[in-house]
C-alpha positions as CSV (number, residue, x, y, z in Angstrom):
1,X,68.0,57.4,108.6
2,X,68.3,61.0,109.4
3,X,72.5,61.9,110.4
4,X,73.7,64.9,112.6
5,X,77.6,65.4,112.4
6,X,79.4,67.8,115.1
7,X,82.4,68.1,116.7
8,X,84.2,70.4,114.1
9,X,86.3,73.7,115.3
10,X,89.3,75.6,115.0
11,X,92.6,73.5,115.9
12,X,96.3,74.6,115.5
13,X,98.0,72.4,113.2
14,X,99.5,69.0,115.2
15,X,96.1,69.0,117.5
16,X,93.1,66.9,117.6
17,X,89.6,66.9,117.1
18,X,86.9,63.9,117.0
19,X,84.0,64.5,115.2
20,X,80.6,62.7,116.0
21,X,77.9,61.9,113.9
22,X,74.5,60.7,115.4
23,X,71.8,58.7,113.6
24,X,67.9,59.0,114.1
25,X,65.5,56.3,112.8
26,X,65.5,52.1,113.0
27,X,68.1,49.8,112.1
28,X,71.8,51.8,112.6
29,X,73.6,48.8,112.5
30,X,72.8,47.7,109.4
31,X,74.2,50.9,107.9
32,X,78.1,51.1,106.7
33,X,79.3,54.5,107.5
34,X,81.4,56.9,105.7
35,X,82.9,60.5,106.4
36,X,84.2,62.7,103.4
37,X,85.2,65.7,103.4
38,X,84.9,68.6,101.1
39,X,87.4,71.6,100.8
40,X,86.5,75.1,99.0
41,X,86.7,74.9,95.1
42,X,87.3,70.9,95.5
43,X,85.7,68.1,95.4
44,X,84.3,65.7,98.0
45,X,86.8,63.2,99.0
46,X,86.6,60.0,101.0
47,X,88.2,60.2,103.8
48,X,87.1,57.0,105.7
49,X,84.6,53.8,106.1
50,X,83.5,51.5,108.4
51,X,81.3,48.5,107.6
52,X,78.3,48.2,109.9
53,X,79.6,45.7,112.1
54,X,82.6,48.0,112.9
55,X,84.3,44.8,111.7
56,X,86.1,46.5,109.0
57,X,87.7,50.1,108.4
58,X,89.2,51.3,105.5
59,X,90.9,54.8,105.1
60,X,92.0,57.5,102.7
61,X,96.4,57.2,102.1
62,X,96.3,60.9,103.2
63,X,94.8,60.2,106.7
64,X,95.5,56.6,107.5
65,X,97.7,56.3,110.2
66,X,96.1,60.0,111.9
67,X,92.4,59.5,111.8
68,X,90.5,56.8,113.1
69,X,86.9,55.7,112.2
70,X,85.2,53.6,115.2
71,X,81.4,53.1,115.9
72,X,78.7,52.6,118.9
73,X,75.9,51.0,117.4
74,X,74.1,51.5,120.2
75,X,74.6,54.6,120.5
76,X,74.0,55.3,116.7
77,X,77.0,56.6,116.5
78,X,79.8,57.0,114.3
79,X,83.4,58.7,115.0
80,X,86.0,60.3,113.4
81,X,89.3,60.5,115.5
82,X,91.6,63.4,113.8
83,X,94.9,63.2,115.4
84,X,98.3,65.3,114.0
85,X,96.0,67.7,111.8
86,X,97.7,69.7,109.4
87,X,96.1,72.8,107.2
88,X,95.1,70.5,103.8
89,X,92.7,68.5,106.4
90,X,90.7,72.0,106.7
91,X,87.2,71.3,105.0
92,X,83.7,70.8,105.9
93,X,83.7,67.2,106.8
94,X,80.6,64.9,106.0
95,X,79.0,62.1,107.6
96,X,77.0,58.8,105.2
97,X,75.1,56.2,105.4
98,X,74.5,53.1,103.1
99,X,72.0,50.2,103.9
100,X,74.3,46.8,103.9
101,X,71.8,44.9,104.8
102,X,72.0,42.9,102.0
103,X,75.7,43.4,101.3
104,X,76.9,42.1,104.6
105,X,78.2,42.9,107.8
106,X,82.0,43.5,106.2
107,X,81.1,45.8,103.4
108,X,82.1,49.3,103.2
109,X,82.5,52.0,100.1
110,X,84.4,55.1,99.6
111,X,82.6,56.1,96.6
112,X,80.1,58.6,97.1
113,X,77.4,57.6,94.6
114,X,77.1,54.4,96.6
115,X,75.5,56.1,100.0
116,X,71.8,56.9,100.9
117,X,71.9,59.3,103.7
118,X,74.0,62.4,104.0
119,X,74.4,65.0,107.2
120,X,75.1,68.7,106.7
121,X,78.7,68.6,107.7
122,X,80.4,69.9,110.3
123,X,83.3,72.4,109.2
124,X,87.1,71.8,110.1
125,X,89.7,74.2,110.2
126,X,93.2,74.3,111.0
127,X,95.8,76.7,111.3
128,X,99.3,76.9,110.5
């Protein structure tokens, strides 16, 4: 599966943004989804999962509550809803992909090693 994030910008802090991250290629719902993000000098952080079924979400402590992670199988999309954005959320943000089709409609990972399928990231910046 080939993945196409967008949506990033410029926000002042307290705004909004909602990222997107399409998927080419067969079987999208069998994927669990991730976004990370990555700031300069740092490195890549989870920021939140969803498992394939959209069943199950699981967030980073620094965002939970602010961002929200949904999906549109079929659509082939995944989305990141970034609400009350403050200046440490500025990074390039980063869309995954793991196969769970053997793991289960309920599974999801925030460790990096565990996904297959990266997109180029989509950069994220806000101002104080």
């Amino acid at each position: 599966v080939q993945l196409q994030a967008s949506g990033g910008g410029l926000v002042q802090a307290g705004g909004s943004l909602r990222l997107s991250c399409s998927a080419s290629g067969r079987h999208f719902s069998n994927y669990a989804m991730g976004w990370f993000r990555q700031a300069p000098g740092k490195e890549r952080d989870f920021v939140a999962a969803i498992s394939s079924s959209g069943v199950i979400v699981h967030y980073a402590a620094s965002v939970k509550g602010r961002f929200d992670i949904s999906r549109d199988n079929a659509k082939n999309t995944v989305y990141l809803q970034m609400n009350s954005l403050t200046p440490l959320d500025t990074a390039v943000y980063y869309c995954a992909a793991e196969d769970a089709t053997y793991d289960g409609d309920t599974y999801y990972s925030e460790t990096t090693d565990q996904y297959d399928h990266w997109g180029q990231g989509t950069q994220v910046t806000v101002s104080s």
